[in-house]
C-alpha positions in Angstrom: 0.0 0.0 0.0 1.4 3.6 -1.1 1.7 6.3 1.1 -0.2 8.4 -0.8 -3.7 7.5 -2.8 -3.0 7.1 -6.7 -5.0 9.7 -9.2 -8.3 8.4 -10.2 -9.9 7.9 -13.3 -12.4 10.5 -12.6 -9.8 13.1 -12.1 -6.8 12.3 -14.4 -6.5 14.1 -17.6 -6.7 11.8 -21.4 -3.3 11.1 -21.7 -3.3 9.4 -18.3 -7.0 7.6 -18.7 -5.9 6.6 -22.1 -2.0 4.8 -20.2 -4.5 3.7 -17.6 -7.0 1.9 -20.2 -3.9 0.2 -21.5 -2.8 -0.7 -18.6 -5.6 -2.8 -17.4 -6.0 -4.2 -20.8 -2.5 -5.6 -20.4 -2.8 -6.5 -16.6 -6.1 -6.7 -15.9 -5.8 -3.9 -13.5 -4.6 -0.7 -13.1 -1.0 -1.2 -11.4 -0.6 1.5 -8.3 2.6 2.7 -9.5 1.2 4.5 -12.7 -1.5 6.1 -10.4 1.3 7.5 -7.8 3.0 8.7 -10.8 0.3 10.6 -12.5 0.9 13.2 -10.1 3.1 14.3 -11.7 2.7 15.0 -15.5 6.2 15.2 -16.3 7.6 12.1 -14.3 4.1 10.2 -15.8 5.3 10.9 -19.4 9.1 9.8 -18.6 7.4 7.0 -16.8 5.6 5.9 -19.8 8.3 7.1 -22.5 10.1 4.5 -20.5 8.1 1.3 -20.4 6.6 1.8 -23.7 10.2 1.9 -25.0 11.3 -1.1 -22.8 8.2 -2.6 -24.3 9.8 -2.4 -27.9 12.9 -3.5 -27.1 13.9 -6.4 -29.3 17.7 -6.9 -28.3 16.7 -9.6 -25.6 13.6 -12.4 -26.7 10.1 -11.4 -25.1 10.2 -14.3 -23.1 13.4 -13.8 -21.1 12.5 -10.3 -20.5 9.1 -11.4 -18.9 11.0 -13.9 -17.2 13.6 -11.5 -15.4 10.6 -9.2 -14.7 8.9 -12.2 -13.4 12.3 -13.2 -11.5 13.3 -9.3 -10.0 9.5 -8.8 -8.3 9.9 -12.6 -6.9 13.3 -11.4 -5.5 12.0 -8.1 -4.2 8.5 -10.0 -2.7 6.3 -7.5 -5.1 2.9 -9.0 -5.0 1.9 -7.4 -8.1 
């Protein structure tokens, strides 16, 4: 649980409802990270600039990459 409550829907601006739709369509949910960081719209859009180019990354296969995420959030005890 965050400190501080996450940006809802209700009151975040398009480009952040729009990273939140994607979001749960890729998770399921809307993680709790991107709603802490939608504070802040400059830090959001590095935020997303960031996984969306981590997302296109082809140097390492798909698979290993979900794997290490998988491996780094096991190591850490992130329930997410």
């Amino acid at each position: 649980m965050a400190r501080i409550a996450g940006v809802p829907a209700s009151r975040a601006g398009a480009f952040v409802r729009y990273a939140y739709r994607m979001a749960k369509r890729l998770t399921g949910k809307v993680p709790e990270p991107l709603t802490i960081v939608a504070h802040n719209p400059w830090i959001f859009r590095a935020y997303s600039a960031y996984e969306y180019a981590l997302g296109r990354a082809t140097t390492v296969d798909k698979r290993l990459k979900t794997l290490a995420g998988l491996k780094a959030a096991a190591l850490v005890g992130c329930p997410f």
